[in-house]
C-alpha positions in Angstrom: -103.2 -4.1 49.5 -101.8 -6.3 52.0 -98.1 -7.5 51.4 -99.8 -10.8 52.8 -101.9 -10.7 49.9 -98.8 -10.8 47.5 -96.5 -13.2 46.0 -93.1 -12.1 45.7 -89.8 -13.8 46.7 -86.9 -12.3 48.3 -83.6 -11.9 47.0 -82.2 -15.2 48.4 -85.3 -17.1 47.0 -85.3 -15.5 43.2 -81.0 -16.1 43.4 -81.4 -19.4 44.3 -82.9 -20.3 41.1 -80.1 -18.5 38.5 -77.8 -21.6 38.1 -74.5 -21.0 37.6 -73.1 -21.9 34.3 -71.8 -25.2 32.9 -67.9 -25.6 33.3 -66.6 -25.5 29.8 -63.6 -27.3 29.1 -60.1 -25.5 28.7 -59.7 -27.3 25.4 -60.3 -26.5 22.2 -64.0 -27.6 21.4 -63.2 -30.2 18.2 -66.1 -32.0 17.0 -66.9 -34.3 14.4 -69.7 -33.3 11.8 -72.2 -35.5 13.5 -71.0 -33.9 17.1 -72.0 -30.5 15.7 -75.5 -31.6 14.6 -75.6 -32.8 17.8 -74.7 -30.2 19.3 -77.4 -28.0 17.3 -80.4 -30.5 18.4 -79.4 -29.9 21.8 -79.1 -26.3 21.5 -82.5 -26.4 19.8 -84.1 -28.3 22.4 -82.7 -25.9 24.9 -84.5 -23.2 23.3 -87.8 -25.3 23.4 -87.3 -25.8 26.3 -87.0 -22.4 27.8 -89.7 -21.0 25.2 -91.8 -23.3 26.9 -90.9 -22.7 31.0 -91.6 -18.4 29.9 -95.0 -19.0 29.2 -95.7 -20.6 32.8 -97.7 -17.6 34.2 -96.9 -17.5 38.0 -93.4 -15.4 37.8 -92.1 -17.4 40.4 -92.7 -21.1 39.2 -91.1 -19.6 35.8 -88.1 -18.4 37.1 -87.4 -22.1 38.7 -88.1 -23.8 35.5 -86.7 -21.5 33.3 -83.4 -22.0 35.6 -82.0 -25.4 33.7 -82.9 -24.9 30.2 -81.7 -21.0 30.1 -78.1 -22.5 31.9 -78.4 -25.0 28.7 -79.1 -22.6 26.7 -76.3 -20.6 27.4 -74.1 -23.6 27.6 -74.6 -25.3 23.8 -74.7 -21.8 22.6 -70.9 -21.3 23.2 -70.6 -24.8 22.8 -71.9 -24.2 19.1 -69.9 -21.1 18.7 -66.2 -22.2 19.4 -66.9 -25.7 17.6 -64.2 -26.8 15.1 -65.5 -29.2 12.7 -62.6 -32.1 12.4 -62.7 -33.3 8.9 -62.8 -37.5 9.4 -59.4 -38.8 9.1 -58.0 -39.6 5.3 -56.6 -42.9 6.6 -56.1 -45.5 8.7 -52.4 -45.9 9.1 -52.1 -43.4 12.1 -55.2 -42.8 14.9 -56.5 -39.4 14.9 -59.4 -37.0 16.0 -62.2 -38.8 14.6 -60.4 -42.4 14.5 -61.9 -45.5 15.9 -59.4 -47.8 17.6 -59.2 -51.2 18.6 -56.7 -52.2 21.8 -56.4 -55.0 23.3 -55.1 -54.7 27.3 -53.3 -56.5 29.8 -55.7 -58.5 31.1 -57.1 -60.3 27.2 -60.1 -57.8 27.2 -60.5 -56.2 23.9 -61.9 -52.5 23.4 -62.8 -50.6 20.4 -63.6 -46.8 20.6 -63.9 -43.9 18.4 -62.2 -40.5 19.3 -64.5 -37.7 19.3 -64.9 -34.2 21.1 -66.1 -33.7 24.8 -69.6 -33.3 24.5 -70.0 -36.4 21.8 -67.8 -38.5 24.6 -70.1 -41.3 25.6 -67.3 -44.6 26.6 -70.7 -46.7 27.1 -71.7 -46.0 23.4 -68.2 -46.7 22.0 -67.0 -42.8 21.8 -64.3 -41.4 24.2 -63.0 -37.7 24.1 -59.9 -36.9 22.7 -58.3 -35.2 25.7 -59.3 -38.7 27.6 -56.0 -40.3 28.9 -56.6 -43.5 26.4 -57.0 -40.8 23.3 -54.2 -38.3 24.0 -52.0 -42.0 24.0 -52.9 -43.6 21.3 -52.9 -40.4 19.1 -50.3 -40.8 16.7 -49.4 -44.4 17.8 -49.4 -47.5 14.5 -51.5 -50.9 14.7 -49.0 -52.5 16.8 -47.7 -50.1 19.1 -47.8 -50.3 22.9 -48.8 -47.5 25.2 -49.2 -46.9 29.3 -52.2 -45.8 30.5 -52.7 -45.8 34.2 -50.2 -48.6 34.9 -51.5 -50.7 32.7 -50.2 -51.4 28.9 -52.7 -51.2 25.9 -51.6 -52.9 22.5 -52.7 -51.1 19.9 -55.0 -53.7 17.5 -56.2 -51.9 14.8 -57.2 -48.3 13.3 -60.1 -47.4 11.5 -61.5 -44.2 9.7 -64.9 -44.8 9.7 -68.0 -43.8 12.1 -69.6 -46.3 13.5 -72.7 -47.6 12.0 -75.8 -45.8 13.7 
């Protein structure tokens, strides 16, 4: 048979859809227990997702759509491996992994976040990571006390241990 005749990529080609892997963070992965479920359902849909992109029948069209959901795959499967459930915190006197604070900044606005791990970080839906320059301040800081953060000072307003309503 003719190589015209057959459909085969090069090297180059068929590397060019392996995607290189996710950068995992240096940090210990804490999550809270709704961060780990999350991170299951993702995992899960990963898995879908690349169940689904095998059974495309032209070896070439599979390999580029399996490329995302197997670098997925591989990603929220460490990511569910190395998680470390944070219990929430028992109080409300202190902020912690898991806390949700209130601060008040320089300027009158008012914020109110909850600290969570890196992959449940979403500052738009209220949650920041606890490596995040506001979290790794205010952890440990009292209703009351004032930190720095980026040249501006934030007044911490109040401390609670509970998630926020879904």
């Amino acid at each position: 048979m003719s190589v015209a005749f057959v459909k085969e990529e090069s090297a180059e080609t068929a590397a060019e859809t392996l995607l290189p892997d996710r950068p995992v963070s240096p940090h210990p992965n804490l999550v809270t227990e709704a961060g780990l479920e999350a991170l299951k359902r993702q995992l899960d849909d990963a898995r879908e997702a690349h169940q689904a992109s095998n059974a495309i029948e032209d070896v070439n069209e599979r390999r580029r759509q399996a490329a995302g959901p197997l670098r997925d795959l591989r990603y929220f499967t460490e990511r569910v491996r190395t998680a470390q459930v944070v219990p929430a915190p028992a109080g409300a006197e202190m902020v912690a992994f898991g806390s949700t604070v209130t601060f008040s900044r320089e300027d009158g606005r008012v914020q109110t976040y909850r600290i969570v791990g890196e992959d449940e970080a979403d500052p738009k839906a209220g949650t920041i990571s606890y490596v995040s320059p506001v979290a790794r301040q205010l952890s440990g800081k009292r209703v009351g006390d004032v930190v720095s953060v980026g040249g501006q000072e934030l007044e911490l307003v109040s401390i609670s241990c509970d998630a926020p309503r879904r």
